[in-house]
C-alpha positions as CSV (number, residue, x, y, z in Angstrom):
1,X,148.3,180.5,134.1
2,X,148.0,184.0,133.6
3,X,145.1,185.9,132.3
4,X,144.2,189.7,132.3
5,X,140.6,190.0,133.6
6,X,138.2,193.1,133.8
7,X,137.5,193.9,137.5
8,X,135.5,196.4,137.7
9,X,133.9,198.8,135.0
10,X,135.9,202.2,134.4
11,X,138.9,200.7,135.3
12,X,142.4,199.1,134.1
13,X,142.3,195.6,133.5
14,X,144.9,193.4,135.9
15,X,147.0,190.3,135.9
16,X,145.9,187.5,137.6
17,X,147.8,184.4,138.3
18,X,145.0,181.5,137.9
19,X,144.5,177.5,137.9
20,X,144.4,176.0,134.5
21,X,140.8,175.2,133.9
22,X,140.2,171.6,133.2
23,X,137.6,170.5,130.6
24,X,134.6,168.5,130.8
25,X,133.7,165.3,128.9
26,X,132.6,167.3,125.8
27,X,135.2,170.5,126.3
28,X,138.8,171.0,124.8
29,X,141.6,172.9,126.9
30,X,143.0,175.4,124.5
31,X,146.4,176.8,124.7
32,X,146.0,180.5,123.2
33,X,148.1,181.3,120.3
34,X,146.3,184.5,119.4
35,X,143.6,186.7,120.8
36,X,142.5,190.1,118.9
37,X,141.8,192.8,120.9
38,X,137.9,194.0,119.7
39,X,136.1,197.8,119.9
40,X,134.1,196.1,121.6
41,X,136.5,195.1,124.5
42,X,136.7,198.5,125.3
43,X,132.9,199.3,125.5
44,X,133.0,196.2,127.9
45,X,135.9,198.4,130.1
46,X,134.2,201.6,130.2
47,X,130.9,199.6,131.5
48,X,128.9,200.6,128.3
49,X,128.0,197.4,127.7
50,X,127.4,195.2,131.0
51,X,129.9,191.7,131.5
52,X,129.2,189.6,134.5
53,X,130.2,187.6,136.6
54,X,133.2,190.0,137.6
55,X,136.1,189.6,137.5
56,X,136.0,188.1,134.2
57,X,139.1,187.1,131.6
58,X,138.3,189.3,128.4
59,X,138.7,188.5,124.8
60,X,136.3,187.0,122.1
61,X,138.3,186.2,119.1
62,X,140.3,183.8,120.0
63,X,142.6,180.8,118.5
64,X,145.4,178.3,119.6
65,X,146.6,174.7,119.8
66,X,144.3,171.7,122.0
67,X,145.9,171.0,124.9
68,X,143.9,168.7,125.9
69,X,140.1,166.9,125.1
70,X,137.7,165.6,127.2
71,X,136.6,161.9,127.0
72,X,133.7,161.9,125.0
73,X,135.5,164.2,122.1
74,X,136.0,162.4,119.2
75,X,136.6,165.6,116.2
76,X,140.1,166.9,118.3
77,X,143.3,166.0,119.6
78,X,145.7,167.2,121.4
79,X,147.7,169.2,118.8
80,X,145.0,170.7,116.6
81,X,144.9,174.0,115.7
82,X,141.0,175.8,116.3
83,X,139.7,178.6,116.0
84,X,136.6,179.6,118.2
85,X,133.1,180.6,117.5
86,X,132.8,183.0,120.7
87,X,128.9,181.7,121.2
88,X,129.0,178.7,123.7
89,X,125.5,177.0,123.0
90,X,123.6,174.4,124.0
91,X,122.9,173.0,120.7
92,X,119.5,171.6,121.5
93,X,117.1,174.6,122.7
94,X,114.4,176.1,119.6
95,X,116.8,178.9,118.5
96,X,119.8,176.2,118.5
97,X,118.1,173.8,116.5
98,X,116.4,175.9,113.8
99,X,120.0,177.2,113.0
100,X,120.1,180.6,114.7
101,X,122.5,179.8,117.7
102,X,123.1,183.2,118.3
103,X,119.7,183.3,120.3
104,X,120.4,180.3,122.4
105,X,118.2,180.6,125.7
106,X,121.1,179.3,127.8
107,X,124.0,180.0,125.5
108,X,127.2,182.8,126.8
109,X,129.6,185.1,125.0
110,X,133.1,184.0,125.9
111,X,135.3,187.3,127.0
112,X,131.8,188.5,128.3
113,X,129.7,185.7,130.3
114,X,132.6,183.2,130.1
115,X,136.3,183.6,130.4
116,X,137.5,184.2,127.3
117,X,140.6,184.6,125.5
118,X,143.2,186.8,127.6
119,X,144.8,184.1,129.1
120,X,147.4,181.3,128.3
121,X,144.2,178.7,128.2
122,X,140.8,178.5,127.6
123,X,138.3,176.0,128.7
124,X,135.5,175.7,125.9
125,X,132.6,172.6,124.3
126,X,134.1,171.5,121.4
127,X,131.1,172.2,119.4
128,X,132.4,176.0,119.9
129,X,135.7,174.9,118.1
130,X,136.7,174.5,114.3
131,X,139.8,173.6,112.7
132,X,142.3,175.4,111.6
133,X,143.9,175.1,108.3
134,X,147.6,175.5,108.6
135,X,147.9,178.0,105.4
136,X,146.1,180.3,108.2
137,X,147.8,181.9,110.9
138,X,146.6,181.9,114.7
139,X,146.3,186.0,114.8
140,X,144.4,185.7,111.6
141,X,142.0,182.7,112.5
142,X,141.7,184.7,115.9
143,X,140.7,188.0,113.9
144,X,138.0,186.5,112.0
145,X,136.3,184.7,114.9
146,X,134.0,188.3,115.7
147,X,134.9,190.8,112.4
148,X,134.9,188.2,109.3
149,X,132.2,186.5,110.8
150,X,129.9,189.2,111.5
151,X,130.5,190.7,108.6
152,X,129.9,187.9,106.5
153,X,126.3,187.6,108.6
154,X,125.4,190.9,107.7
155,X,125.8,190.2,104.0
156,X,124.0,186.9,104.3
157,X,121.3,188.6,106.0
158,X,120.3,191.2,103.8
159,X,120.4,189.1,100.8
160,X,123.4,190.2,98.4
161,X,123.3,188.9,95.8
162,X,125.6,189.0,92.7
163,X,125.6,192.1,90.4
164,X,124.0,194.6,93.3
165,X,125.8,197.0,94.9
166,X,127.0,197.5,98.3
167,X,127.7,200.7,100.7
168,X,130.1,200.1,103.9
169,X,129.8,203.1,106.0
170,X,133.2,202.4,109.1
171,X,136.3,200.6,107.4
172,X,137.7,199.0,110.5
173,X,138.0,195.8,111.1
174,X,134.3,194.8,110.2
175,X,134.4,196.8,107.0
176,X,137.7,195.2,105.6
177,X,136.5,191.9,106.0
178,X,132.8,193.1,104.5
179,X,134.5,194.6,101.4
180,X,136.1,191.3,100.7
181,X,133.3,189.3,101.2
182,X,131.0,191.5,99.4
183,X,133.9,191.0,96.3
184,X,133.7,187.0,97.0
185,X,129.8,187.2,97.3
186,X,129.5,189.0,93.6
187,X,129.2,192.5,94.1
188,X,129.4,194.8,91.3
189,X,130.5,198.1,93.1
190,X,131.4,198.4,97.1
191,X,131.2,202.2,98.2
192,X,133.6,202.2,101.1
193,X,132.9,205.4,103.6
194,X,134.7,206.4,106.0
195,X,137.1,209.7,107.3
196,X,140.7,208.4,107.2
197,X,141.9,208.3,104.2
198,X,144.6,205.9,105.2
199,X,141.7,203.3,105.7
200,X,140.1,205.0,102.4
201,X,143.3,204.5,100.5
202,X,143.4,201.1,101.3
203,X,139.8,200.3,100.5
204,X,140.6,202.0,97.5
205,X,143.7,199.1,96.7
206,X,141.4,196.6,97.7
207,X,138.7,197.5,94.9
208,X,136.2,199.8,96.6
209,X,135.1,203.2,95.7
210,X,136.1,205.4,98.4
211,X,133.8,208.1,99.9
212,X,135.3,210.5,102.3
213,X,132.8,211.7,104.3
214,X,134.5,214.4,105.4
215,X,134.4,216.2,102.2
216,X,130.7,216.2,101.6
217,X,127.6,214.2,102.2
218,X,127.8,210.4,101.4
219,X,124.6,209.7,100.8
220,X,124.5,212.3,97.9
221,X,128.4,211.0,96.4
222,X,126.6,207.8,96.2
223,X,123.6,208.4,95.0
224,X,125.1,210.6,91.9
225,X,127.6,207.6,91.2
226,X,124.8,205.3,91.3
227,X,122.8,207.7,88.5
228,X,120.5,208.5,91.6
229,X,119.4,204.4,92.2
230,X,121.5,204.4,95.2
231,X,122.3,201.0,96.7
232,X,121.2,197.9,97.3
233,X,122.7,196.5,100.4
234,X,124.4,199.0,103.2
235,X,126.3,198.0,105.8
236,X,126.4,200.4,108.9
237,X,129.6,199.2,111.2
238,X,130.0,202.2,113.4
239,X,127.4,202.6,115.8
240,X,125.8,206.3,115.1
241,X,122.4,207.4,114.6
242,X,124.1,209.8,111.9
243,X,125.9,207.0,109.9
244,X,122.7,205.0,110.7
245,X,120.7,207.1,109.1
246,X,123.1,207.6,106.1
247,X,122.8,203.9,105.2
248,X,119.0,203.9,105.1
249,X,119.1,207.0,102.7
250,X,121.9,205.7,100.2
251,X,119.4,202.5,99.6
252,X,117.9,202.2,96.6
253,X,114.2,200.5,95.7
254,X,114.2,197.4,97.4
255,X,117.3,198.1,99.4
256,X,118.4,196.4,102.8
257,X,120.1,198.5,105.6
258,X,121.9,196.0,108.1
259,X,122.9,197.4,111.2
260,X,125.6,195.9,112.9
261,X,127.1,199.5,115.1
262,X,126.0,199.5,118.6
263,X,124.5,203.0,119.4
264,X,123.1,204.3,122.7
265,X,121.1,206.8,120.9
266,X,117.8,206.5,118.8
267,X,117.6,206.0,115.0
268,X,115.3,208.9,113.1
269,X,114.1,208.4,109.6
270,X,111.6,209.4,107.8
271,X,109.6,207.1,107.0
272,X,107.7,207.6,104.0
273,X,110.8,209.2,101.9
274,X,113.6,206.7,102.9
275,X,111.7,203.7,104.1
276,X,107.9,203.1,102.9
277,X,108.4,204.7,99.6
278,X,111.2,202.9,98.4
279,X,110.0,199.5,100.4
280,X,113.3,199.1,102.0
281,X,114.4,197.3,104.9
282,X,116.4,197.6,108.2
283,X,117.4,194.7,109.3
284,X,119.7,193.9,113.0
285,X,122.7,192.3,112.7
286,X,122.9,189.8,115.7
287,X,126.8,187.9,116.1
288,X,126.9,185.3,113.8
289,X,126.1,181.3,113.2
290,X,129.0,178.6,113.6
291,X,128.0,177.5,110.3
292,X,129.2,180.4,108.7
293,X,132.6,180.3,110.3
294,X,133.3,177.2,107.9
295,X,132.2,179.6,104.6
296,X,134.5,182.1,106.2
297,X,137.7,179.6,106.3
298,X,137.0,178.4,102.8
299,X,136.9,182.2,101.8
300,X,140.6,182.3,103.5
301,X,142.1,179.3,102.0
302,X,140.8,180.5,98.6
303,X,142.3,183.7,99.1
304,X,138.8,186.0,98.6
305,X,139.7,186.7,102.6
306,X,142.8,188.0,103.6
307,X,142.6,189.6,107.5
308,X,146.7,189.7,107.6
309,X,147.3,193.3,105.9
310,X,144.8,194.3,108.6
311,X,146.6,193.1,111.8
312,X,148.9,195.6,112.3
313,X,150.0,195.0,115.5
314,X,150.7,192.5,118.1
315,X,151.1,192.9,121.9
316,X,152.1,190.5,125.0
317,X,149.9,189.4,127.2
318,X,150.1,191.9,129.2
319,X,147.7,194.0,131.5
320,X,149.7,197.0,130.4
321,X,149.7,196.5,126.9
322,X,146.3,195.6,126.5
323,X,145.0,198.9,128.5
324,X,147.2,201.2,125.7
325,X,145.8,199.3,123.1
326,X,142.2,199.7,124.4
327,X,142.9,203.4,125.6
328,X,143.5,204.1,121.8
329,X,140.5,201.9,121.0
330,X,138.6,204.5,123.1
331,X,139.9,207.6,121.7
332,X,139.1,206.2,118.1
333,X,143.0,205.7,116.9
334,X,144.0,204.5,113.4
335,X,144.9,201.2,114.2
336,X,142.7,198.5,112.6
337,X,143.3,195.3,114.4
338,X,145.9,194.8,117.5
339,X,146.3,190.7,118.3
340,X,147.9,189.3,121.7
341,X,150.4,186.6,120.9
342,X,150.8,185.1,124.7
């Protein structure tokens, strides 16, 4: 089969030509239908974020059709259409059975431990596997595997609940799925910030408030729309200290910042002023929980989740292809969501 694998840090991805991997007793052979190409995939190319063992088959979000099911799988068949949670788990460590998978003391990342979706098949424990509903397509169900669902576990995490309001500072892929779920969840107003107002228009057709943060301070747009209460929940998708720090300060009494960007430099606050005083919270947003991936494909049958208007384009699998796409990726391009289609 073919795959496109990461070599070595700092440089192109390459084709490979490899055997199909066969599944254990409790795995299903996948054939890939669709695999989104993350932000995240490019951190793992530049070395910013360490993947081993090398070379390793890239690509987290992943769905497709079972090829095949090992013998002691009784939920699949061979022509099922999954979707995988990207978290390969044990399922019987402390973290795994109090429900927070994400910590499992043994578990991988696929596309970052384990081979993952840039390739014609993937190998995976059909506890890492849920079904696809066939009103959703494969580039969709393969999009919501790492944004939708990390979204949604930011939300869960810092408690929305219906009537508050909600800041999301980075509309990309993460922050399109958040403003929906936010909607679905019961949020009165969603401040959507960001600096392209293509992505601000569309927030804007989607229900949010936009904030341009190029044409003042956030912080102070929301707090004056807010009557100076500010917000209840933020979101911070982006990954800098600056945007970071914005989400703590638009919070209101009681407010929860979650923090889902991946920064390599230190958050300042200060503390009395925009934490103590106003008892607020920041919180980590770690992945996700298998569990919610089955809220997340209700959401999408109901309609309250639609990832489609956000994948705007689709590439072969390619090692060429991929490296443009992730070269743009790098230098912060407008696209929102790019899927492979093998």
């Amino acid at each position: 089969m073919k795959a496109v694998r990461l070599v070595q840090p700092g440089l192109p991805l390459r084709e490979f030509e490899l055997p199909i991997p066969q599944p254990g007793p409790t795995d299903l052979l996948v054939r890939v239908k669709a695999a989104g190409i993350c932000h995240s995939d490019a951190h793992y190319r530049a070395g910013r974020s360490p993947v081993h063992p090398l070379p390793l088959t890239l690509g987290h979000e992943v769905a497709g059709e079972v090829a095949a099911v090992g013998e002691l799988v009784q939920r699949f068949r061979p022509g099922d259409r999954v979707c995988l949670h990207y978290l390969l788990t044990c399922g019987e460590c402390e973290y795994c059975y109090q429900g927070s998978e994400q910590f499992c003391t043994s578990g991988k990342m696929i596309g970052k431990y384990a081979d993952g979706g840039y390739a014609e098949y993937i190998a995976v424990p059909a506890r890492s596997a849920f079904h696809l509903p066939e009103e959703i397509s494969f580039e969709a169900g393969a999009v919501m595997m790492c944004s939708s669902a990390t979204s949604l576990h930011a939300l869960h995490i810092a408690g929305l609940k219906s009537g508050q309001r909600v800041a999301i500072f980075g509309m990309g892929g993460l922050g399109f799925s958040a403003l929906q779920l936010a909607r679905a969840l019961g949020a009165s107003e969603i401040y959507a910030v960001d600096v392209q107002p293509a992505k601000l228009e569309l927030a804007e057709r989607m229900g949010a408030i936009a904030v341009n943060a190029t044409q003042g301070d956030p912080v102070h747009v929301i707090r004056e729309m807010t009557g100076g209460r500010g917000v209840d929940v933020s979101l911070e998708l982006i990954g800098l200290p600056l945007t970071m720090r914005q989400a703590v300060q638009s919070l209101g009494v009681f407010g929860r910042a979650a923090i889902a960007g991946i920064a390599d430099l230190p958050l300042e606050i200060a503390t009395y002023t925009e934490l103590l005083g106003k008892q607020a919270s920041i919180i980590g947003v770690a992945d996700h929980l298998g569990s919610e991936i089955l809220e997340l494909l209700t959401y999408a049958r109901a309609g309250q989740l639609d990832v489609e208007p956000l994948i705007n384009r689709r590439v072969p699998l390619q090692a060429a292809a991929i490296n443009q796409v992730l070269d743009e990726l790098e230098a912060s391009s407008g696209f929102i969501r790019t899927v492979i289609v093998p």
